[in-house]
N, CA, C and O atoms as a Tripos MOL2 file, in Angstrom:
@<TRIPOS>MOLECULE
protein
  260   259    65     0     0
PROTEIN
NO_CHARGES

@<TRIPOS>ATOM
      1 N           8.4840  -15.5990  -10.5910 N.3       1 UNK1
      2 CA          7.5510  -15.9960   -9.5310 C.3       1 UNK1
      3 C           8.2440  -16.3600   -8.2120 C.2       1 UNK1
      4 O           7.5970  -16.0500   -7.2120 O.2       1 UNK1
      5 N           9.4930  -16.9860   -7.9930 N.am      2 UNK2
      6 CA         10.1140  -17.6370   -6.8320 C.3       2 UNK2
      7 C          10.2170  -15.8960   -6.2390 C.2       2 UNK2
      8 O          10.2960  -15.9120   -5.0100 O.2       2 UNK2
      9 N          10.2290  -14.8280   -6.6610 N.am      3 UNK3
     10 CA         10.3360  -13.6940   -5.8240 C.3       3 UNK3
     11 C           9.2760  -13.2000   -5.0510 C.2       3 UNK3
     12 O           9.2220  -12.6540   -3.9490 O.2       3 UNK3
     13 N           8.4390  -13.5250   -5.9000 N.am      4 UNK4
     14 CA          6.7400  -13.1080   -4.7380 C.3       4 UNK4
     15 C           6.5620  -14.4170   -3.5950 C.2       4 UNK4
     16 O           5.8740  -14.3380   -2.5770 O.2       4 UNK4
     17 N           7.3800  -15.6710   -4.0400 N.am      5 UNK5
     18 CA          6.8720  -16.4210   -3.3710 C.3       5 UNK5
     19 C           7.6720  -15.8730   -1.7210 C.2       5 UNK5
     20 O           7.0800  -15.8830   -0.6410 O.2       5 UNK5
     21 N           8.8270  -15.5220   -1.8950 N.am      6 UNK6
     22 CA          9.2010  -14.8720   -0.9350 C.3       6 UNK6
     23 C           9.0200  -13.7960   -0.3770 C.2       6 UNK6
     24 O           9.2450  -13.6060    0.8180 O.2       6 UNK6
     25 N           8.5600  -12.8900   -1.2290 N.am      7 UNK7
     26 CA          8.0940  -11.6220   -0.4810 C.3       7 UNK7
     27 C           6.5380  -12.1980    0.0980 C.2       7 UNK7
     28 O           6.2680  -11.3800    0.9770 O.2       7 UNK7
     29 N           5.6550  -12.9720    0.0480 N.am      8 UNK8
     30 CA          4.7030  -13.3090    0.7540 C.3       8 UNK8
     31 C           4.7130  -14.1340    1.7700 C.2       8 UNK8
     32 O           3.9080  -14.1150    2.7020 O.2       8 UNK8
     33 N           5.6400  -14.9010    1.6240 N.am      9 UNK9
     34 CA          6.2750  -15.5130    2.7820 C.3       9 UNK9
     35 C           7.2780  -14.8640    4.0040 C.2       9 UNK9
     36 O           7.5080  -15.3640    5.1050 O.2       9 UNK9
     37 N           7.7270  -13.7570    3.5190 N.am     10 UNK10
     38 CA          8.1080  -12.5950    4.5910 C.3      10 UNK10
     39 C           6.7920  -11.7340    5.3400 C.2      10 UNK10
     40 O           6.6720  -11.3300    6.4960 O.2      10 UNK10
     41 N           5.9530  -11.6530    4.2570 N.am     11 UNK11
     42 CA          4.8150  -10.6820    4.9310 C.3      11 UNK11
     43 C           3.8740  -11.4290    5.8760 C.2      11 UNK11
     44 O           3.5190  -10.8010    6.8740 O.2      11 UNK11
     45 N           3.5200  -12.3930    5.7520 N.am     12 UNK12
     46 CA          2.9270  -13.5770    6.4410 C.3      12 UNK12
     47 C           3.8400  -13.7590    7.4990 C.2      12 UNK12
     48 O           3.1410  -13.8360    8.5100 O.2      12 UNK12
     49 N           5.6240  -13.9250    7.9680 N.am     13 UNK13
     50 CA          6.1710  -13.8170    8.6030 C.3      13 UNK13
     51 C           6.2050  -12.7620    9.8060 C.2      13 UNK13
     52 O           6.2370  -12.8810   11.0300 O.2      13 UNK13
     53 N           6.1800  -11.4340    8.7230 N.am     14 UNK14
     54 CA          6.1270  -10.0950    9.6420 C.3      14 UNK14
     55 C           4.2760   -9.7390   10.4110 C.2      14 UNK14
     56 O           4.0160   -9.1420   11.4560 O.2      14 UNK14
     57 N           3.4170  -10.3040    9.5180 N.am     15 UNK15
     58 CA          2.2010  -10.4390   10.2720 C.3      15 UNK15
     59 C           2.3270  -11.0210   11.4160 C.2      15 UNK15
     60 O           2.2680  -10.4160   12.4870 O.2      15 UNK15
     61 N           2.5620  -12.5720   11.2610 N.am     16 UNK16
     62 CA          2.5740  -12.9310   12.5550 C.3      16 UNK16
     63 C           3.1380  -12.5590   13.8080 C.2      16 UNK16
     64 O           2.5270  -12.7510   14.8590 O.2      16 UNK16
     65 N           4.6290  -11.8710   13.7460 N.am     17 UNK17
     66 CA          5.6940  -11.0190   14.7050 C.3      17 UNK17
     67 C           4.4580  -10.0630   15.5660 C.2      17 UNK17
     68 O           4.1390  -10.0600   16.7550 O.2      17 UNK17
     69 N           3.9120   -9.2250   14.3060 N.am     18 UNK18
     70 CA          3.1990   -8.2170   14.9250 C.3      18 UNK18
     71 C           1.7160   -8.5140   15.3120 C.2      18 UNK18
     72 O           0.9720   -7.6250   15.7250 O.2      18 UNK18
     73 N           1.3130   -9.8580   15.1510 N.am     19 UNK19
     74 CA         -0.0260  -10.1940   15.6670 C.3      19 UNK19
     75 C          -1.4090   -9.9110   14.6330 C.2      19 UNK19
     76 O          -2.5950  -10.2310   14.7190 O.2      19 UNK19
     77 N          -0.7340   -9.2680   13.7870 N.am     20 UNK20
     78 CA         -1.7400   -8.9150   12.5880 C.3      20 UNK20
     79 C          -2.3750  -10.4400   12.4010 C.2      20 UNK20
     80 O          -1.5040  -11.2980   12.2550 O.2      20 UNK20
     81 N          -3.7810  -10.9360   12.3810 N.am     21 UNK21
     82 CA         -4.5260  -12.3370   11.9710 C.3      21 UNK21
     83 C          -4.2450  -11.6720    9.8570 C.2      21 UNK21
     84 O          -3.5200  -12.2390    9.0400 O.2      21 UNK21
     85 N          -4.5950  -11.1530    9.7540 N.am     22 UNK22
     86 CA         -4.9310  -10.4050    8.1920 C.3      22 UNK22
     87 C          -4.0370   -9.4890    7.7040 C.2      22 UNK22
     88 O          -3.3820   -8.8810    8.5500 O.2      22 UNK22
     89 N          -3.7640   -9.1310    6.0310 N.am     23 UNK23
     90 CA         -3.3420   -8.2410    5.6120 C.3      23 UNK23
     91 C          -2.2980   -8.9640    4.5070 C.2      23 UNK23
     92 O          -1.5360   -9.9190    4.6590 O.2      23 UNK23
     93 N          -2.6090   -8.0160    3.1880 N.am     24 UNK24
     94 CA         -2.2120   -8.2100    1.9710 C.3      24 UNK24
     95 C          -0.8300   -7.1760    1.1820 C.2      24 UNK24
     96 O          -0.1820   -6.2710    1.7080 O.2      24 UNK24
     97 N          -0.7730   -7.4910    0.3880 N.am     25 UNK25
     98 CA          0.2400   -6.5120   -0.0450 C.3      25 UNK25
     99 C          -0.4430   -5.3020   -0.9130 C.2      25 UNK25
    100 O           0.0530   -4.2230   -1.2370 O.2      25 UNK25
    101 N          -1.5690   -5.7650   -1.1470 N.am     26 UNK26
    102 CA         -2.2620   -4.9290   -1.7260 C.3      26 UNK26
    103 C          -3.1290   -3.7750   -0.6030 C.2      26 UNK26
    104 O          -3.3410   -2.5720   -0.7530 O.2      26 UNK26
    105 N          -3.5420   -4.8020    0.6580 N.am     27 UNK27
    106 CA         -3.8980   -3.5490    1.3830 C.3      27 UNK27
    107 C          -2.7830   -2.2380    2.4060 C.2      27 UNK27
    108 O          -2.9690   -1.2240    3.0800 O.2      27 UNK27
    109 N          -1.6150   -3.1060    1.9410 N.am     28 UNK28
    110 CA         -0.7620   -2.0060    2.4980 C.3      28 UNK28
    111 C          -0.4210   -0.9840    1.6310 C.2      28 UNK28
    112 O           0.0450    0.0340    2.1420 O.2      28 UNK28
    113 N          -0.5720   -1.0420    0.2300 N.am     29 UNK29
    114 CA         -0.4830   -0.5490   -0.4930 C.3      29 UNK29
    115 C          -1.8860    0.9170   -0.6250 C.2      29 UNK29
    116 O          -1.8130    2.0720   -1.0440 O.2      29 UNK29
    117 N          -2.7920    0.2690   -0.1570 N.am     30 UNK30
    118 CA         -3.9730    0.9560    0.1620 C.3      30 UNK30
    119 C          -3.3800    2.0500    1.6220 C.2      30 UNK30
    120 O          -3.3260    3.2620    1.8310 O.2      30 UNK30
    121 N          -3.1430    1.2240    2.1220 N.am     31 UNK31
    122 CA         -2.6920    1.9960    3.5760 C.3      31 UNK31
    123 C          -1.5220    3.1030    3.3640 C.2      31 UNK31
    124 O          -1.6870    4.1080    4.0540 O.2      31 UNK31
    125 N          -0.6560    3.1020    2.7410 N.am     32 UNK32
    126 CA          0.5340    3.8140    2.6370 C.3      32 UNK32
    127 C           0.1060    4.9120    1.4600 C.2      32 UNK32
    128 O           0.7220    5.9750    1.5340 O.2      32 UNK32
    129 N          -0.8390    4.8010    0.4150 N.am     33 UNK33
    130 CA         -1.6530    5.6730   -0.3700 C.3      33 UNK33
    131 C          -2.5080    6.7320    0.3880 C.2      33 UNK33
    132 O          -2.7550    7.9110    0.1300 O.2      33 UNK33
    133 N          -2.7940    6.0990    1.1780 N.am     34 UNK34
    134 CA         -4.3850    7.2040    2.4360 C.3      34 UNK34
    135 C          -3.2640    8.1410    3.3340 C.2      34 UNK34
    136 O          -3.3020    9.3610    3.4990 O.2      34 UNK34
    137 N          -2.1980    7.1120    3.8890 N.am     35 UNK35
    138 CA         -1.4940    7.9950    5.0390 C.3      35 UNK35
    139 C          -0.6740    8.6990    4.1580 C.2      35 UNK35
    140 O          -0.1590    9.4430    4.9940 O.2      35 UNK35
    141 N          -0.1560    9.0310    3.0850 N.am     36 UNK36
    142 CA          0.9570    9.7220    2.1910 C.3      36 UNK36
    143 C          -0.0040   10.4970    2.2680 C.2      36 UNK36
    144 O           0.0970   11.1450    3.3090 O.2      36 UNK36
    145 N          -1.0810   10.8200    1.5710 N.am     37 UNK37
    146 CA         -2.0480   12.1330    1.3290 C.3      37 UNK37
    147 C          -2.7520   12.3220    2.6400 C.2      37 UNK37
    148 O          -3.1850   13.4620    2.8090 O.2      37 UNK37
    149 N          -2.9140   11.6650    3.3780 N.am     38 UNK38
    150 CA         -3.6160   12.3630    4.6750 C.3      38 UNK38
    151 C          -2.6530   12.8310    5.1340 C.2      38 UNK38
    152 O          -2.9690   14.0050    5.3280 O.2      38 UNK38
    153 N          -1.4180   12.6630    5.5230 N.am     39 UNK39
    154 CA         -0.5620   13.7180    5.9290 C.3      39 UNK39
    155 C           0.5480   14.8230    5.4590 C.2      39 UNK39
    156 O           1.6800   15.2850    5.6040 O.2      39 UNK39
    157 N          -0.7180   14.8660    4.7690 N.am     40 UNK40
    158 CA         -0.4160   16.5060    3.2680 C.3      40 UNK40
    159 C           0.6140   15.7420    2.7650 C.2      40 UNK40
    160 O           1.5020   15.7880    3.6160 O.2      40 UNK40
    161 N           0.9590   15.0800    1.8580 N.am     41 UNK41
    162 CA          1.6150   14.8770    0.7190 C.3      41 UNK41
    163 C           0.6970   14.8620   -0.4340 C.2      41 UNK41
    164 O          -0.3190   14.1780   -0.3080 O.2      41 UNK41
    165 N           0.8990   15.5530   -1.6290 N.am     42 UNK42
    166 CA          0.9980   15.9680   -2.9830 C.3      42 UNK42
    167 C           0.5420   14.8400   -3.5010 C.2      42 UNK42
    168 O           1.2670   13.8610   -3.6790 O.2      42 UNK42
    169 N          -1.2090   14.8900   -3.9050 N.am     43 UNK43
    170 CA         -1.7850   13.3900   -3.9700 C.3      43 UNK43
    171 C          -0.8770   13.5170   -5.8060 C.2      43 UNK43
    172 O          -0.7640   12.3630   -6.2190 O.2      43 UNK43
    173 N          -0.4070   14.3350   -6.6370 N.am     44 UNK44
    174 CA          0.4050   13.9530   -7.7810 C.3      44 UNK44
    175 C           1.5350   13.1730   -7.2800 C.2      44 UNK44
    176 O           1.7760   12.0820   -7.7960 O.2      44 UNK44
    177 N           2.3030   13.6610   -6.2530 N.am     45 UNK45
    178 CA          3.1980   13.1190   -5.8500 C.3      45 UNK45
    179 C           2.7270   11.3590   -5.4450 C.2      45 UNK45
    180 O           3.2480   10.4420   -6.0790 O.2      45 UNK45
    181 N           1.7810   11.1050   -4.4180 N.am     46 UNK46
    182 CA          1.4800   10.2800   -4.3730 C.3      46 UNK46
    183 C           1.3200    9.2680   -5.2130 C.2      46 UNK46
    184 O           1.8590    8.1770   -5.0290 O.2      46 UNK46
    185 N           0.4480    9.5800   -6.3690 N.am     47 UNK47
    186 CA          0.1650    8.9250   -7.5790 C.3      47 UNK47
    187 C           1.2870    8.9090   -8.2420 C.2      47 UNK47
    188 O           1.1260    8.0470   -9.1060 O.2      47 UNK47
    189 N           2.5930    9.4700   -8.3700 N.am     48 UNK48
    190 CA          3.7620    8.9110   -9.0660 C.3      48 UNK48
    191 C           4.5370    7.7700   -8.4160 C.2      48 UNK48
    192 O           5.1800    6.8960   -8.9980 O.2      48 UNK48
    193 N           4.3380    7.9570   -6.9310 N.am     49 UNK49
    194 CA          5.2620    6.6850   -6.1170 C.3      49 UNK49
    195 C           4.1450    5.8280   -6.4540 C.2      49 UNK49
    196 O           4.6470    4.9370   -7.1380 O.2      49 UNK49
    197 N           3.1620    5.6570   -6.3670 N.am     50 UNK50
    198 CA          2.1330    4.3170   -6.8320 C.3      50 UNK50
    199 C           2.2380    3.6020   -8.4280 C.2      50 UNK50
    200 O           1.9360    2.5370   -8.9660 O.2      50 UNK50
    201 N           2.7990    4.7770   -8.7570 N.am     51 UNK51
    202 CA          3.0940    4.0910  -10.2130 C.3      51 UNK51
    203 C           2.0840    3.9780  -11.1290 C.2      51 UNK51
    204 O           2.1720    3.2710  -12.1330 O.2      51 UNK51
    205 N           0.9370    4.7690  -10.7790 N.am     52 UNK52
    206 CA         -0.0310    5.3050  -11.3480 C.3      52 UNK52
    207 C          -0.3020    6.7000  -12.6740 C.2      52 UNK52
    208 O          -0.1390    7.9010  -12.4540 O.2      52 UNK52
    209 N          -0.6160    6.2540  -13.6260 N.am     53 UNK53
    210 CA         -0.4060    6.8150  -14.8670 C.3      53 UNK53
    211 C          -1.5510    7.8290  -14.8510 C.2      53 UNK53
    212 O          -1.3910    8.8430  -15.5300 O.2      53 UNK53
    213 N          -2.5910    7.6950  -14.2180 N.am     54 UNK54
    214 CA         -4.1530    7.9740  -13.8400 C.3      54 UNK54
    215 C          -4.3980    8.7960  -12.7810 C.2      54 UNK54
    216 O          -5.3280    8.4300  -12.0620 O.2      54 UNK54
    217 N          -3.7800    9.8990  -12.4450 N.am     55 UNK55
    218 CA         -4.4050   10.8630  -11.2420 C.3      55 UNK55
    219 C          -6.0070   10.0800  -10.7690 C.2      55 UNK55
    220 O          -6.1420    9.9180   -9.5570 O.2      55 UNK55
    221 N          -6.9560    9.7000  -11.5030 N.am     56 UNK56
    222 CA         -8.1160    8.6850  -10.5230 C.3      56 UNK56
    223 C          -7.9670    7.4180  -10.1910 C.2      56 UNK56
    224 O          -8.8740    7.0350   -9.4530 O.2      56 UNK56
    225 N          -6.9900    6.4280  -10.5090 N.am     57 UNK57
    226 CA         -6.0200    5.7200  -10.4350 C.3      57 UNK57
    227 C          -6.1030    6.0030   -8.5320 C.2      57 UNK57
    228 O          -6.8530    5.6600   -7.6180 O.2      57 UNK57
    229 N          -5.5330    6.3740   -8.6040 N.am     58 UNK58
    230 CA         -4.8570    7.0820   -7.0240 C.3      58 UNK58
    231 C          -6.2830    7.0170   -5.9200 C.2      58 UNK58
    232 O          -6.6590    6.2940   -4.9970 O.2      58 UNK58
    233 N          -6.7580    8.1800   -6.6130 N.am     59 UNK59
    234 CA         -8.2560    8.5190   -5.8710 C.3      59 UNK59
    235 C          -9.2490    7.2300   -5.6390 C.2      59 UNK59
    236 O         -10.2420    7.2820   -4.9120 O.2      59 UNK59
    237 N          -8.8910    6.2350   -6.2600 N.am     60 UNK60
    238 CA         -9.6860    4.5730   -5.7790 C.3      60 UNK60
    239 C          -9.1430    4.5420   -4.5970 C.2      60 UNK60
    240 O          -9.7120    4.6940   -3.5160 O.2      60 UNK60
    241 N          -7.9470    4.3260   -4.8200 N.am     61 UNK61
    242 CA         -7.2780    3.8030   -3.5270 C.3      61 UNK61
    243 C          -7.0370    4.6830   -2.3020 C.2      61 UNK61
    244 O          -6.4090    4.1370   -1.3950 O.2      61 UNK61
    245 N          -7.5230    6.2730   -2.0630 N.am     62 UNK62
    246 CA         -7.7620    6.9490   -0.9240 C.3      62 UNK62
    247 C          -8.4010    7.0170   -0.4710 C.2      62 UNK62
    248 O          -9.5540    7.2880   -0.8070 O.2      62 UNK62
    249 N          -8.0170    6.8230    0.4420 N.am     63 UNK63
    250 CA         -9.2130    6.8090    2.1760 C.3      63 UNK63
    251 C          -8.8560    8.0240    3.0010 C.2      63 UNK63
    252 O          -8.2230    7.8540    4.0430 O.2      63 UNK63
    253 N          -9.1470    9.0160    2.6860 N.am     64 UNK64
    254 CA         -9.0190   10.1980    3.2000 C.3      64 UNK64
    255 C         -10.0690   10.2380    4.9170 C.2      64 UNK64
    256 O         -11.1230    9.6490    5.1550 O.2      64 UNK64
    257 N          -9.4400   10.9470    5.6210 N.am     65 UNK65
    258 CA         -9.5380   11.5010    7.0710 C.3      65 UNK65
    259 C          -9.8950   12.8310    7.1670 C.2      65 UNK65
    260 O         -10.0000   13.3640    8.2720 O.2      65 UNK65
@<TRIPOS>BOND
     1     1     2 1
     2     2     3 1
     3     3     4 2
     4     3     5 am
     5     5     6 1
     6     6     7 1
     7     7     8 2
     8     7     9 am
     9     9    10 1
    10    10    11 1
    11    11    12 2
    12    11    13 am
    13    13    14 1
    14    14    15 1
    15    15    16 2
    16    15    17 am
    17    17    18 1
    18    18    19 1
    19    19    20 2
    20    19    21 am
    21    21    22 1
    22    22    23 1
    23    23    24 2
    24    23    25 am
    25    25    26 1
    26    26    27 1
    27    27    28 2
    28    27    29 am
    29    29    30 1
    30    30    31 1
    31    31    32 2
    32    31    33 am
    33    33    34 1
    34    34    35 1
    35    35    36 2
    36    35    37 am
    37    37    38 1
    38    38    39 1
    39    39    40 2
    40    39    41 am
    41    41    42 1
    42    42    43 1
    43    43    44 2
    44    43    45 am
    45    45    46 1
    46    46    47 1
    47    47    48 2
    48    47    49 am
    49    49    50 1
    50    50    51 1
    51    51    52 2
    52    51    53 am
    53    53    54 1
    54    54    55 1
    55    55    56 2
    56    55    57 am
    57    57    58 1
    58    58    59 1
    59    59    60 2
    60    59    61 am
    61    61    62 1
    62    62    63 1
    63    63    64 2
    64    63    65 am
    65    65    66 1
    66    66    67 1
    67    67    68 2
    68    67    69 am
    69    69    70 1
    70    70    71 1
    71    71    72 2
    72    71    73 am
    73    73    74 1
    74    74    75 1
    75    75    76 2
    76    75    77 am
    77    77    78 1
    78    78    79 1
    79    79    80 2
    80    79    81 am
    81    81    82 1
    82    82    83 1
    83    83    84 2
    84    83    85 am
    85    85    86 1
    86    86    87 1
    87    87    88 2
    88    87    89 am
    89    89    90 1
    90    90    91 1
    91    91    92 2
    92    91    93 am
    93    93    94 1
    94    94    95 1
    95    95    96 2
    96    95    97 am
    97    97    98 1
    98    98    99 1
    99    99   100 2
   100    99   101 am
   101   101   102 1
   102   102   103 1
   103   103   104 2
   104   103   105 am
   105   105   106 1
   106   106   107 1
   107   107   108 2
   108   107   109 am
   109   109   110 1
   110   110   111 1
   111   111   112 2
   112   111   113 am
   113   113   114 1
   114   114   115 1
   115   115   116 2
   116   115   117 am
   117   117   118 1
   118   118   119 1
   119   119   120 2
   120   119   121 am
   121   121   122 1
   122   122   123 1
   123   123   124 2
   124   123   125 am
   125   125   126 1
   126   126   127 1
   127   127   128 2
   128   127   129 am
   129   129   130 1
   130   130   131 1
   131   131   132 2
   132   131   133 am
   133   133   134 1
   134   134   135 1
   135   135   136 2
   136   135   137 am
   137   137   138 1
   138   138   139 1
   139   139   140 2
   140   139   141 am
   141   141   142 1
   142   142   143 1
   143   143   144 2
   144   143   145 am
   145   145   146 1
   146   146   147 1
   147   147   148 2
   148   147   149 am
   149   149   150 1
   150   150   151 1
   151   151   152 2
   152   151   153 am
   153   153   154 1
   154   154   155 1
   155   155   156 2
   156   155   157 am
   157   157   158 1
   158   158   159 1
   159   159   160 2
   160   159   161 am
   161   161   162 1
   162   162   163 1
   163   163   164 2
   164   163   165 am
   165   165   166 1
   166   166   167 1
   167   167   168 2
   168   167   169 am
   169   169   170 1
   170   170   171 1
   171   171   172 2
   172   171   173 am
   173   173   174 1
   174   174   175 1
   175   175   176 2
   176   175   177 am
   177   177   178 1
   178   178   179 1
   179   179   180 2
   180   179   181 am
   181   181   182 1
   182   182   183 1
   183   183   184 2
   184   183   185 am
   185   185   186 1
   186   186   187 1
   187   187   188 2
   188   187   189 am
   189   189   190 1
   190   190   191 1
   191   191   192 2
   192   191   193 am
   193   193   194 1
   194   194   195 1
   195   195   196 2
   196   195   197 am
   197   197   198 1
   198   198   199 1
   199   199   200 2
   200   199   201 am
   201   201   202 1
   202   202   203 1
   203   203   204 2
   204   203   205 am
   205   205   206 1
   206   206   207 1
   207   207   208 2
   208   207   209 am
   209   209   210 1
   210   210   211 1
   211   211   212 2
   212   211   213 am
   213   213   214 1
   214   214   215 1
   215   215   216 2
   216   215   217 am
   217   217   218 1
   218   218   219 1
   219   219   220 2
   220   219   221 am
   221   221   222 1
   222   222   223 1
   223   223   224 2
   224   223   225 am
   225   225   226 1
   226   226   227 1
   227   227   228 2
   228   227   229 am
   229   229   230 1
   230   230   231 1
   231   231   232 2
   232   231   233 am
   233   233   234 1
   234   234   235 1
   235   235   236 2
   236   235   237 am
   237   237   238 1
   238   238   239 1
   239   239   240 2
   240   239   241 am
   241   241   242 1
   242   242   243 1
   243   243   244 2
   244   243   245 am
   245   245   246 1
   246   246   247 1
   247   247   248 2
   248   247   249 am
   249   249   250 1
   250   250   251 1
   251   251   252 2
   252   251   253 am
   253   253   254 1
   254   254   255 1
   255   255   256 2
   256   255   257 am
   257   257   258 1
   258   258   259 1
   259   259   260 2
@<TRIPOS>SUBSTRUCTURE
     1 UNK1         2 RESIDUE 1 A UNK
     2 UNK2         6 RESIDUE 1 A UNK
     3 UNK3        10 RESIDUE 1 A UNK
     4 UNK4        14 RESIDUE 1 A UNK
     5 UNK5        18 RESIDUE 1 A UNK
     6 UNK6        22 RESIDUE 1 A UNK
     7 UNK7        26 RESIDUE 1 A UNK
     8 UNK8        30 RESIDUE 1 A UNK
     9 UNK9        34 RESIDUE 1 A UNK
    10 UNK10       38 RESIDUE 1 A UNK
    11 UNK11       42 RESIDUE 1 A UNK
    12 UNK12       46 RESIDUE 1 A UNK
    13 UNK13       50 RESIDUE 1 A UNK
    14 UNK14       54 RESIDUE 1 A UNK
    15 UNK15       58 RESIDUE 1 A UNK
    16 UNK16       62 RESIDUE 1 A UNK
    17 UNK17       66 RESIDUE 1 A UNK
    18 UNK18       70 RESIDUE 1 A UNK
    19 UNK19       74 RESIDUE 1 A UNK
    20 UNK20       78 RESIDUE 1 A UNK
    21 UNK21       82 RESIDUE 1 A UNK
    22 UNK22       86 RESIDUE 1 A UNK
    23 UNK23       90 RESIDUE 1 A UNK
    24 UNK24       94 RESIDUE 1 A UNK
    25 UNK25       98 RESIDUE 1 A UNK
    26 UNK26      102 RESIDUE 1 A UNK
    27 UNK27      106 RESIDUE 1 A UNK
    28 UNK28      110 RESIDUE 1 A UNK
    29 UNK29      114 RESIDUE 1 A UNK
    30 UNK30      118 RESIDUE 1 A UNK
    31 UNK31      122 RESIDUE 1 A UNK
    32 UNK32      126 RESIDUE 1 A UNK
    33 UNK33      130 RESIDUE 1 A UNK
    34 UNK34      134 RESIDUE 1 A UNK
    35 UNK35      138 RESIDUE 1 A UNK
    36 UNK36      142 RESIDUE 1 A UNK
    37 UNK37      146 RESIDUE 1 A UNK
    38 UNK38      150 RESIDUE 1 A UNK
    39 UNK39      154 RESIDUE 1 A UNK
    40 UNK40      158 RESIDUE 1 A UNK
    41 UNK41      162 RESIDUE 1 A UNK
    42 UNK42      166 RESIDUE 1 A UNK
    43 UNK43      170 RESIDUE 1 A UNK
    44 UNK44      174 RESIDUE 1 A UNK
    45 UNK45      178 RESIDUE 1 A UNK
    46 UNK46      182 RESIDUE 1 A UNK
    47 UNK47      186 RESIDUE 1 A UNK
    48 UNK48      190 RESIDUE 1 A UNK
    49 UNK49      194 RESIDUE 1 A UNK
    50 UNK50      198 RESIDUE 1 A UNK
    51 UNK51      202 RESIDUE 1 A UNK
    52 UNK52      206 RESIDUE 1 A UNK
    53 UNK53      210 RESIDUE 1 A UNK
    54 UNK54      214 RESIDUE 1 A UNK
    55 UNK55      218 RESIDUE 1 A UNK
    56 UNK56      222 RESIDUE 1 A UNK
    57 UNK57      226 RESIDUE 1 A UNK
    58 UNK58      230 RESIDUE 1 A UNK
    59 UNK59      234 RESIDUE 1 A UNK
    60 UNK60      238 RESIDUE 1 A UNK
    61 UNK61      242 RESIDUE 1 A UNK
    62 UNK62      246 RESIDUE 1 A UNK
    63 UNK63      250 RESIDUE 1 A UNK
    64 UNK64      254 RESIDUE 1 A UNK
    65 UNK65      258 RESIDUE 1 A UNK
């Protein structure tokens, strides 16, 4: 646990730098899922860097353009 406590305490850090009020680790995770396949990457491919066992797994979390 002392490792998330720091990686959330960096992200909360790097929010504030960049003015972001909001944002989770989970919605960047959302964000970096939509932009990998919106800019033609291999939604299999995608779904293996997510660590997703579930090709629909993946497809929750795209927000396609």
């Amino acid at each position: 646990k002392p490792n998330e406590v720091v990686v959330h305490i960096s992200l909360k850090a790097a929010r504030k730098a960049a003015g972001i009020a909001r944002g989770t680790l989970h919605s960047l995770r959302h964000t970096f899922i939509s932009r990998a396949a919106n800019n033609g990457t291999a939604i299999h491919l995608v779904s293996k860097w997510a660590g997703h066992s579930d090709l629909a797994t993946t497809l929750k979390y795209l927000h396609v353009n």
